[in-house]
C-alpha positions as CSV (number, residue, x, y, z in Angstrom):
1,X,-23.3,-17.0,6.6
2,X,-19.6,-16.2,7.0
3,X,-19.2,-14.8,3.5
4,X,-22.5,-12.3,4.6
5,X,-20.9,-11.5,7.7
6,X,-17.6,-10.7,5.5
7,X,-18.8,-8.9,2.5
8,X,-21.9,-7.1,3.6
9,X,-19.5,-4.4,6.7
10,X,-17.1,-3.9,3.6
11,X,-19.2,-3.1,1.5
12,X,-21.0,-0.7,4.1
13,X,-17.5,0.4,4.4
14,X,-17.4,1.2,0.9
15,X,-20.4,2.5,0.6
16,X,-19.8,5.6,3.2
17,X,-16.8,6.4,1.6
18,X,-18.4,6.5,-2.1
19,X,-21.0,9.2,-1.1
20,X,-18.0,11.1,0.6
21,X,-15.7,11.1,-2.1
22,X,-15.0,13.9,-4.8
23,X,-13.5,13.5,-8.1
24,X,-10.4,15.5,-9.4
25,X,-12.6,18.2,-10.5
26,X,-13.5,19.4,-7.2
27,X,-10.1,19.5,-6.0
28,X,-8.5,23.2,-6.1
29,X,-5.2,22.0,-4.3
30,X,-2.2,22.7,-7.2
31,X,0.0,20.1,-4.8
32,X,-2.8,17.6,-5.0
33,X,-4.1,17.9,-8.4
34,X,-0.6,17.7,-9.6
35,X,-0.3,13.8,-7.4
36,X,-3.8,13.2,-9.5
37,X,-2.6,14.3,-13.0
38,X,0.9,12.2,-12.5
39,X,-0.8,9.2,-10.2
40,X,-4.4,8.4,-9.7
41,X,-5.4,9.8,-13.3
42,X,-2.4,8.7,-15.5
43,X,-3.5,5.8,-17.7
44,X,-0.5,4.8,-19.5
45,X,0.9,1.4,-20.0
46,X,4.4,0.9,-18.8
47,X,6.6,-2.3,-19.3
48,X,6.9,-3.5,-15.9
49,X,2.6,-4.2,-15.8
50,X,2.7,-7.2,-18.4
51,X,6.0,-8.8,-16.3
52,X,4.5,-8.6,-13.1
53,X,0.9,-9.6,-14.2
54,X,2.6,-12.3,-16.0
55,X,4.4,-13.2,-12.9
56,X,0.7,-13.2,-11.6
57,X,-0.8,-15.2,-14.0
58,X,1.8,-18.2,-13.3
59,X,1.8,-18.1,-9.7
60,X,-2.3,-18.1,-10.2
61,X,-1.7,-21.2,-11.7
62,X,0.4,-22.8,-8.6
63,X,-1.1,-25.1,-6.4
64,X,1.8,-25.8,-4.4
65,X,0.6,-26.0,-0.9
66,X,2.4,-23.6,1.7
67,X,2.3,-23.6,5.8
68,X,1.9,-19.5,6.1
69,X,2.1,-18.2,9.7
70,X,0.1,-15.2,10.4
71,X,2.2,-12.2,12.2
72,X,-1.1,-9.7,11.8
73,X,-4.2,-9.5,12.2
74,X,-5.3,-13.1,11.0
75,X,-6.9,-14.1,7.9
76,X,-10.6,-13.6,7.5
77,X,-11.0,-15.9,4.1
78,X,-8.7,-18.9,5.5
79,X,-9.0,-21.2,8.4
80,X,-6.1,-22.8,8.4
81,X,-2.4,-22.0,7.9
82,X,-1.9,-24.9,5.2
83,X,-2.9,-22.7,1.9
84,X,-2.4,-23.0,-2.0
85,X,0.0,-20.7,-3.5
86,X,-2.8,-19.7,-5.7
87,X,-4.9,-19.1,-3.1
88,X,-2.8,-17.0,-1.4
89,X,-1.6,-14.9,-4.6
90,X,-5.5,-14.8,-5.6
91,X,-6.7,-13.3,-1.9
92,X,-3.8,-11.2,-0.8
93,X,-1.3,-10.4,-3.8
94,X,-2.3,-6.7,-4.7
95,X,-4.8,-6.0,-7.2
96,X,-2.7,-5.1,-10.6
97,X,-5.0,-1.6,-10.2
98,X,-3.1,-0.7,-6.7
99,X,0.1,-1.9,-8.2
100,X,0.1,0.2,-11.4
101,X,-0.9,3.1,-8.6
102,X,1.9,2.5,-6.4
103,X,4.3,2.0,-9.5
104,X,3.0,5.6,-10.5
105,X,3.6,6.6,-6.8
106,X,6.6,5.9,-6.6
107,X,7.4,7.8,-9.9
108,X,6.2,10.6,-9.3
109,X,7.3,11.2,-6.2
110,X,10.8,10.5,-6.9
111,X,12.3,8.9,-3.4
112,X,15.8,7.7,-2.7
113,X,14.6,5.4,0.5
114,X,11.8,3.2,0.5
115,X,10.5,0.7,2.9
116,X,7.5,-2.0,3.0
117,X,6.0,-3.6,5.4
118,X,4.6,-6.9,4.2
119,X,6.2,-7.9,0.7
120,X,3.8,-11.2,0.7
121,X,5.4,-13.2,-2.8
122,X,7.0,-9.5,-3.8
123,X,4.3,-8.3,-6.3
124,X,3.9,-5.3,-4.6
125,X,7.8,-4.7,-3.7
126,X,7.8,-5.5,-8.0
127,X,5.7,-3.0,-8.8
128,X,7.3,-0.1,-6.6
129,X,11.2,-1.3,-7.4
130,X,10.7,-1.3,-11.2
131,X,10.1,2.6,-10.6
132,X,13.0,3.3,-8.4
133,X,16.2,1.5,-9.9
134,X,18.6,3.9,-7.8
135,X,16.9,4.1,-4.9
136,X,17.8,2.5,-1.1
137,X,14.8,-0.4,-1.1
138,X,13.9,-2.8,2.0
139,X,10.8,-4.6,2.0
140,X,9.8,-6.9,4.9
141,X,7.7,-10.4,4.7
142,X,7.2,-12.1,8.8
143,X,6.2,-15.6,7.3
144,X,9.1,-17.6,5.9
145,X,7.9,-19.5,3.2
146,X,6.3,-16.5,1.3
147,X,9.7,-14.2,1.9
148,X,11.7,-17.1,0.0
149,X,8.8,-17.1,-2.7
150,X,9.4,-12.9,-2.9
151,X,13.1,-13.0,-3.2
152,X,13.0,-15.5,-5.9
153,X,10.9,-13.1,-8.1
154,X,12.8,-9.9,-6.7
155,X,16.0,-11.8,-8.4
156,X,14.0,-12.9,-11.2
157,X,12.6,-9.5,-12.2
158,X,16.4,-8.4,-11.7
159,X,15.8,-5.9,-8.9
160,X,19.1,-6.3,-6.6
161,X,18.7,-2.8,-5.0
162,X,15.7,-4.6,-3.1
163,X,16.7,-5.7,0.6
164,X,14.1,-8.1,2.0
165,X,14.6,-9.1,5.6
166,X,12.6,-12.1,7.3
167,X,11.1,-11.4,10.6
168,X,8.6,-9.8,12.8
169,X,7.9,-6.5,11.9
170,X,8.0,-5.3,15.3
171,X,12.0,-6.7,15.6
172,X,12.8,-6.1,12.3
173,X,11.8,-2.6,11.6
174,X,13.9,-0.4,14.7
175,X,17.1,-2.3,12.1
176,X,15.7,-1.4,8.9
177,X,15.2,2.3,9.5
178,X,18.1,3.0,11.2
179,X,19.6,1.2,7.9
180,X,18.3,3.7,5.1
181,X,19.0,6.6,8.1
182,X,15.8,8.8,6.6
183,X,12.3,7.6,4.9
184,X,11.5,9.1,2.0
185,X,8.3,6.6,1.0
186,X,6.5,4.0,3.1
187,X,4.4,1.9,2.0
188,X,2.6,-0.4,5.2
189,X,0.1,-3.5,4.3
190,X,1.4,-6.7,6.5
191,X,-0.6,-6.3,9.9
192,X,-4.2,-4.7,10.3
193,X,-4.2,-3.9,13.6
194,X,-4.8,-0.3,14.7
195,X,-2.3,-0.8,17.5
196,X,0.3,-2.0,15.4
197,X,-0.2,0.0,12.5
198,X,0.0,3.6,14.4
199,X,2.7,1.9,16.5
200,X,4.9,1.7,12.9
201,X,3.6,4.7,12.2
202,X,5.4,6.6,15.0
203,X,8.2,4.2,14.5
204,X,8.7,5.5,10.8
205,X,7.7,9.4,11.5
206,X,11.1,9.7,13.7
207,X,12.8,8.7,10.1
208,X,10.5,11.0,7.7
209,X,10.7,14.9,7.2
210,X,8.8,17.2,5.1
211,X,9.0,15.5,1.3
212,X,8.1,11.8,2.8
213,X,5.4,9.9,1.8
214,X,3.7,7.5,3.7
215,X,1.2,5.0,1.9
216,X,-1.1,2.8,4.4
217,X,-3.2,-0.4,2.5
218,X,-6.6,-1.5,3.7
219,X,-7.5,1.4,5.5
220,X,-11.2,0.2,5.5
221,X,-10.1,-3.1,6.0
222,X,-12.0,-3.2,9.1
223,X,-13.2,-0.3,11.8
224,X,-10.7,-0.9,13.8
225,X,-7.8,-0.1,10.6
226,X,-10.6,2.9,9.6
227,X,-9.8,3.8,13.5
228,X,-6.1,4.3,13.0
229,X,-6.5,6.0,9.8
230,X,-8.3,8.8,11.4
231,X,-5.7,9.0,14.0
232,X,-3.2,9.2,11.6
233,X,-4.6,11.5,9.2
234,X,-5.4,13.5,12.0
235,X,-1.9,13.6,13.6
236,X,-0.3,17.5,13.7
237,X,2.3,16.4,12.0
238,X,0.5,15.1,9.1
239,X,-0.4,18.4,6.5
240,X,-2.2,16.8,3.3
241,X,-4.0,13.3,3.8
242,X,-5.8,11.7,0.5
243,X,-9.0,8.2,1.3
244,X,-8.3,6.6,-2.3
245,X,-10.6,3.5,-0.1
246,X,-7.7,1.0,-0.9
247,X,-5.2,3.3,0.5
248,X,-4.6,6.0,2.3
249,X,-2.2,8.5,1.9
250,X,0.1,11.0,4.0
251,X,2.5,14.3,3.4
252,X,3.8,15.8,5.6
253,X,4.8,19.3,3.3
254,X,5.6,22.2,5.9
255,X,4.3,24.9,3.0
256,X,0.8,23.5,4.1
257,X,-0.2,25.6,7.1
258,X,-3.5,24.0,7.7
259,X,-4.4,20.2,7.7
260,X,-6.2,19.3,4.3
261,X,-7.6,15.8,3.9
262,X,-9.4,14.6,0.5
263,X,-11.6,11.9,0.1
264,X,-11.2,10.9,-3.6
265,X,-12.5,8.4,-6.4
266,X,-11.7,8.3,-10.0
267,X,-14.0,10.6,-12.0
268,X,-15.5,7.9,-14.3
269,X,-17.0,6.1,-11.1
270,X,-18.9,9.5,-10.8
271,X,-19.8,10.9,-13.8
272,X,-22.0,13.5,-12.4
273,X,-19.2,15.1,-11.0
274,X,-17.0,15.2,-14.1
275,X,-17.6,19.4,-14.8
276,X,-19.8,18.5,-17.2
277,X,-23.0,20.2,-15.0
């Protein structure tokens, strides 16, 4: 009964947006199908995926029990705080998809500062570091025992330009962006509650300007995340805002006059809508 009362509203969720999304073919946006060619439709293989997956695979294999406390919105697969390693790798770790996406993110667009909000056993901060070797980096984990797990494979993977500070992201933050001074990419998954998230999301707009990026996970998570991505995507200050489902993403380009938002999914998921008819 819980799994139904889980899986069936996401998959509702997923549903709506899958009927609403285009493909790259129907965008007419240069900006935007430029972020598709470079991002969302580039398909190579670069070094960095085997390590981490491998990383993955290993951790997978760990059944080392941890005591995680909860700073967001709560878990809805666990019930208690005592949890596997592999069970917590397994149901929150990024899928390697988003992490080759945000890898290709992070690429493309180039940034000097970045900052994450949830770094979990630093899969994701992996991912986005290993494209950024020069940049300013600060990821931040609120549960203890999973931020000593992410700095051990930050050192590991040999990425010392990553910061990772310990705390709630609600004390931490105000000290982290006032750190890197300007924020050039964000990239939010650690607490999925709309109050929260547009709470960091003003937070983090007095750091941006017109070139940032701002990436926001699970934003069907539930309708009350779906809620503060409308807000958000709505805000004035926001110009170009892209639904890939898993994330959600915001620019904030001045050149942009009007608002334009994009509901997208990879043209192979709709092959009727590949130009082919």
């Amino acid at each position: 009964m819980r799994l139904f009362e889980l899986y069936i509203p996401a998959l509702l969720r997923y549903l709506r947006y899958y009927f609403r999304a285009h493909t790259k073919y129907d965008v007419h946006s240069p900006y935007v199908a430029d972020f598709l060619e470079h991002t969302y439709g580039d398909d190579r293989w670069f070094y960095v995926f085997s390590t981490v997956e491998t990383l993955r695979k290993r951790l997978l294999q760990d059944r080392t029990k941890l005591s995680v406390t909860d700073l967001g919105a709560g878990s809805a697969i666990f019930d208690s705080n005592q949890r596997r390693l592999c069970d917590v790798v397994r149901h929150t770790a990024i899928s390697p998809a988003l992490g080759r996406l945000l890898f290709r993110l992070v690429c493309w667009h180039k940034p000097a500062t970045l900052l994450e909000l949830g770094a979990s056993v630093g899969i994701s901060a992996i991912y986005q570091a290993s494209a950024a070797l020069e940049a300013a980096i600060i990821t931040i984990e609120g549960d203890p025992a999973l931020a000593q797990l992410a700095r051990g494979h930050l050192k590991e993977a040999g990425l010392k330009q990553v910061k990772l500070l310990e705390g709630d992201f609600q004390v931490v933050l105000p000290g982290a962006l006032q750190t890197l001074k300007k924020l050039d990419y964000l990239y939010a998954d650690g607490d999925h509650r709309a109050d929260r998230t547009l709470a960091y999301f003003n937070q983090c707009m007095a750091f941006a300007h017109e070139g940032s990026l701002f990436v926001f996970a699970d934003i069907h998570w539930s309708p009350d995340m779906e809620h503060a991505w409308e807000t958000m995507r709505r805000d004035p200050r926001v110009t170009i805002s892209i639904d890939l489902f898993d994330v959600g993403l915001l620019f904030f380009r001045k050149e942009n006059k009007e608002q334009q938002h994009f509901t997208l999914i990879q043209a192979g998921r709709k092959p009727w809508r590949m130009g082919f008819f």
